[in-house]
Short mmCIF file of the C-alpha atoms (twelve columns), coordinates in Angstrom:
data_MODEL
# 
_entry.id   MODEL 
# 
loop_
_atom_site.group_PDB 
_atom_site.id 
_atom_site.type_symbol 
_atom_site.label_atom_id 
_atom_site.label_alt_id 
_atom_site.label_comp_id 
_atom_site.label_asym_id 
_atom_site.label_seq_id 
_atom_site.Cartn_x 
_atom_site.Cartn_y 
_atom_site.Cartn_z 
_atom_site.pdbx_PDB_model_num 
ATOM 1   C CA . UNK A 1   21.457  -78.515 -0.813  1 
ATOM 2   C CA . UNK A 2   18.444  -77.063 -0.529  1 
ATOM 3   C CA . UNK A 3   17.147  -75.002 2.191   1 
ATOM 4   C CA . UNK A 4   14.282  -76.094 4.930   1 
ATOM 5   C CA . UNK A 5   11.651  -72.982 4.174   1 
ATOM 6   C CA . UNK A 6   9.057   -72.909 6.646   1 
ATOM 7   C CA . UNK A 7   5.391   -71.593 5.318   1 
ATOM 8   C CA . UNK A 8   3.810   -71.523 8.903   1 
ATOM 9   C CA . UNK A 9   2.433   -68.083 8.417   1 
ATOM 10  C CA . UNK A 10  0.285   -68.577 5.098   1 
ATOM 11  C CA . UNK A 11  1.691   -65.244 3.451   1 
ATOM 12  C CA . UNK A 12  0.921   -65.579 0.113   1 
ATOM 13  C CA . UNK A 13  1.542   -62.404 -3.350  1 
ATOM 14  C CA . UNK A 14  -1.970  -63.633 -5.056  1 
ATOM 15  C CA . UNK A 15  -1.798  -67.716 -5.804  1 
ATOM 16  C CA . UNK A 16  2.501   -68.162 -4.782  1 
ATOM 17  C CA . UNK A 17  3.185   -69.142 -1.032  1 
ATOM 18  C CA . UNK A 18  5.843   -67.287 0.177   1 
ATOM 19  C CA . UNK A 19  8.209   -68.523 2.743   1 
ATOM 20  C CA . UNK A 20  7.737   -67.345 6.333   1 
ATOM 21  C CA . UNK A 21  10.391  -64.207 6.665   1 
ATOM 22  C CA . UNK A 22  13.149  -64.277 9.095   1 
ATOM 23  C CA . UNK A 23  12.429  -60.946 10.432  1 
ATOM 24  C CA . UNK A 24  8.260   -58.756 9.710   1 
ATOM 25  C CA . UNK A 25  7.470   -55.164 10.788  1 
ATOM 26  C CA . UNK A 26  4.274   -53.546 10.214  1 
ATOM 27  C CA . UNK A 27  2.855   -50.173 9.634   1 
ATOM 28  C CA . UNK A 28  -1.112  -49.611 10.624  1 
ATOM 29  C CA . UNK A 29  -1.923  -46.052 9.666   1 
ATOM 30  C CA . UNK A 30  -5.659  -44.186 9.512   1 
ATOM 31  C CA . UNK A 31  -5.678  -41.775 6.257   1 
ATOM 32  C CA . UNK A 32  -7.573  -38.995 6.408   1 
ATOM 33  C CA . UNK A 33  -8.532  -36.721 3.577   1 
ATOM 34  C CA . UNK A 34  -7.818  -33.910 5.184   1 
ATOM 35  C CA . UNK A 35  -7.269  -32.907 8.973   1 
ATOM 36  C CA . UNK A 36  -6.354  -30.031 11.502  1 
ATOM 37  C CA . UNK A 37  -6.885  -28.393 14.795  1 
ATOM 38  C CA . UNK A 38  -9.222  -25.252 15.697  1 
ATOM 39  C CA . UNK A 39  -7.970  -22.517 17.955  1 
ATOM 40  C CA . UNK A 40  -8.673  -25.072 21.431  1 
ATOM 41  C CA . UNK A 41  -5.997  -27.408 20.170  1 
ATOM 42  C CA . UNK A 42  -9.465  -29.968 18.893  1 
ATOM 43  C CA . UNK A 43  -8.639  -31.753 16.039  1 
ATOM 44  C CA . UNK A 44  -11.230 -32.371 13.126  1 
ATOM 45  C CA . UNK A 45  -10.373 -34.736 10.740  1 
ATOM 46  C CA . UNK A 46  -11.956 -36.745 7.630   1 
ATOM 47  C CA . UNK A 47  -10.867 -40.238 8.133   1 
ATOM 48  C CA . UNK A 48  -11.005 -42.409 5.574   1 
ATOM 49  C CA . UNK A 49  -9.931  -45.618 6.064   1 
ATOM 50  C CA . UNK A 50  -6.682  -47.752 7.769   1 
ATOM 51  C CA . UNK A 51  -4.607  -49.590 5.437   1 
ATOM 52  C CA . UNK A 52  -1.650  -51.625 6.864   1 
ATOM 53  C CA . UNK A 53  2.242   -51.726 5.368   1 
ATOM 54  C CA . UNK A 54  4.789   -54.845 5.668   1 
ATOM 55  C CA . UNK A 55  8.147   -54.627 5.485   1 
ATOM 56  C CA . UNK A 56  9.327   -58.704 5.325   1 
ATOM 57  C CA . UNK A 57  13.319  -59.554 5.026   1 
ATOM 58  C CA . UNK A 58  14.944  -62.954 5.043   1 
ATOM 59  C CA . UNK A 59  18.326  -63.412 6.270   1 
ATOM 60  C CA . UNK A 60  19.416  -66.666 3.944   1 
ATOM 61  C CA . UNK A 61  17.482  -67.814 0.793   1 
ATOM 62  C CA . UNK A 62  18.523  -69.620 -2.264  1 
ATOM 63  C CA . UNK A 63  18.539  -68.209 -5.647  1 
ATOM 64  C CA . UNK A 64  15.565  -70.227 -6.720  1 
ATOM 65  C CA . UNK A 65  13.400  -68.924 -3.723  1 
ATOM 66  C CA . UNK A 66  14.848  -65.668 -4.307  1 
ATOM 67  C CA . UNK A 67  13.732  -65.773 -8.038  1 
ATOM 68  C CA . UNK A 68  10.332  -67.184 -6.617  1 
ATOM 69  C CA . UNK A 69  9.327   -64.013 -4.325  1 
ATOM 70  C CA . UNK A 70  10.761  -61.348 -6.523  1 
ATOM 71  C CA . UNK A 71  8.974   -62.757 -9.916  1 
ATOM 72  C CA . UNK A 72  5.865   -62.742 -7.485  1 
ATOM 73  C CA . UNK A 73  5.961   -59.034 -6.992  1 
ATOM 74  C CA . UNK A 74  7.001   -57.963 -10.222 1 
ATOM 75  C CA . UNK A 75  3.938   -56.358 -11.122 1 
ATOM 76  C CA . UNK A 76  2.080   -53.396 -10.870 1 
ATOM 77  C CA . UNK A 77  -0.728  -54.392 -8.225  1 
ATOM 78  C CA . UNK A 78  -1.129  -57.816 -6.849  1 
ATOM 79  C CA . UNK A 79  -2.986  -59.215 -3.995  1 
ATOM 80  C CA . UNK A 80  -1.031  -60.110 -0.996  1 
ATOM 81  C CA . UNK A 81  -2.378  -62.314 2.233   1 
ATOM 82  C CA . UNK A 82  -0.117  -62.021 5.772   1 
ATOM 83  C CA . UNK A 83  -0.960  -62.023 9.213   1 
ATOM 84  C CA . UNK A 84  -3.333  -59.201 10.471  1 
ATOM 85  C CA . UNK A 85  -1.006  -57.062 13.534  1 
ATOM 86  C CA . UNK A 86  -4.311  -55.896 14.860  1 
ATOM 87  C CA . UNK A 87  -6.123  -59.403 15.788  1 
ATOM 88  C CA . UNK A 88  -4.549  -62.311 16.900  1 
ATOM 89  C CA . UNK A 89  -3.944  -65.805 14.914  1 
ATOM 90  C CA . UNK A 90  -5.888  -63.893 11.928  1 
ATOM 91  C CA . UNK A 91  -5.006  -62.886 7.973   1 
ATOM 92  C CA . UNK A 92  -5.238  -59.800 5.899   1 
ATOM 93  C CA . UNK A 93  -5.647  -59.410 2.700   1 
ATOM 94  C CA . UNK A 94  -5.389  -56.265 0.462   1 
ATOM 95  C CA . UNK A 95  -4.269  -54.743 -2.651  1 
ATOM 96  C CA . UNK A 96  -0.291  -53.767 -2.556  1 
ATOM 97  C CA . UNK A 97  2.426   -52.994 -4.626  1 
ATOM 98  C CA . UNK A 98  5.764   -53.513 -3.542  1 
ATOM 99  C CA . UNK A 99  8.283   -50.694 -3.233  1 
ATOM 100 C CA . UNK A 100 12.194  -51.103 -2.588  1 
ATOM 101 C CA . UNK A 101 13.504  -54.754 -2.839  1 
ATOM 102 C CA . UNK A 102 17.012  -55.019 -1.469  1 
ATOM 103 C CA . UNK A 103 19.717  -57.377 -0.497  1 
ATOM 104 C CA . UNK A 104 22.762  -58.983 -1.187  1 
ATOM 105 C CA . UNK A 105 24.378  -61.736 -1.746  1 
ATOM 106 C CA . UNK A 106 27.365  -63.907 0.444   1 
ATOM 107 C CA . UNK A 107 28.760  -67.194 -0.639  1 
ATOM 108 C CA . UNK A 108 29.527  -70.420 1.821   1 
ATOM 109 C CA . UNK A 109 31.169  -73.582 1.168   1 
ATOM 110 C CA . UNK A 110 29.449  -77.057 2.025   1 
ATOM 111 C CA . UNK A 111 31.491  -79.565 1.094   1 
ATOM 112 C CA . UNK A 112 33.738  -78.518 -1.933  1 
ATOM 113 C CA . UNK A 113 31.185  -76.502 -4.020  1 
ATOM 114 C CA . UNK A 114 30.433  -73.239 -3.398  1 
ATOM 115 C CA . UNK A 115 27.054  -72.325 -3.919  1 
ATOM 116 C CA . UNK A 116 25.489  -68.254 -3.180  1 
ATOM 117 C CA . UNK A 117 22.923  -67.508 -0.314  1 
ATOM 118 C CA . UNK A 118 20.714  -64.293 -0.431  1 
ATOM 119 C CA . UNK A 119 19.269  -61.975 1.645   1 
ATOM 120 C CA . UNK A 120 16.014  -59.792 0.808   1 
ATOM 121 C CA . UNK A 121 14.008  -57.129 1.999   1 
ATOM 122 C CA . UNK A 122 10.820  -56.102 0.570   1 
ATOM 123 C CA . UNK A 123 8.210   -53.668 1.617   1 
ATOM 124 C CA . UNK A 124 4.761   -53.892 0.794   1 
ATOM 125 C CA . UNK A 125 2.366   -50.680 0.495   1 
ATOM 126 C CA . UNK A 126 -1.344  -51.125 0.500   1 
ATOM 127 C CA . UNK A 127 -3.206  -49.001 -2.185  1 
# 
């Protein structure tokens, strides 16, 4: 049996399509290289730039798609393409590596055979 992924959302970890995540949170943060506040309470700061964060889980993937996103992000730096929080029906695209990747595995039974389904979580950091 193989699953129904949808790829609606045009993520993509440099050249692989990855499948549209059951569940996406974001992070937009403004670094500054350094910041505080005088004696009025005014704050003075030395913004950089904004980077954004993902965090993407899915709730039931096969071990083939499993293997597919983690083999994807097994590497130092990589490119990686997802929606952009901040404008509507747009894309990002930025420099990450990829911190924790967690899940676990259950097992159902179609039919007489039982076959493993995953779950994954992966967050993405932007350099």
């Amino acid at each position: 049996m193989k699953f129904p992924y949808n790829f609606n959302m045009g993520i993509m970890v440099g050249d692989t399509p990855i499948p549209d995540p059951s569940k996406w949170t974001y992070q937009v943060g403004d670094l500054d290289t350094s910041g505080g506040r005088d004696a009025t309470g005014l704050l003075h700061r030395a913004y950089v730039t904004t980077k954004i964060n993902y965090e993407f889980s899915w709730n039931a993937i096969e071990w083939e798609m499993l293997q597919q996103i983690v083999t994807a992000v097994n590497t130092p730096e990589f490119t990686l393409t997802a929606p952009d929080p901040r404008t509507f029906d747009s894309m990002y695209t930025g420099q990450y590596y990829v911190g924790d990747r967690t899940g676990d595995a259950s097992y159902f039974i179609p039919g007489k055979s039982e076959k493993a389904v995953f779950s994954l979580k992966l967050k993405f950091i932007e350099y």
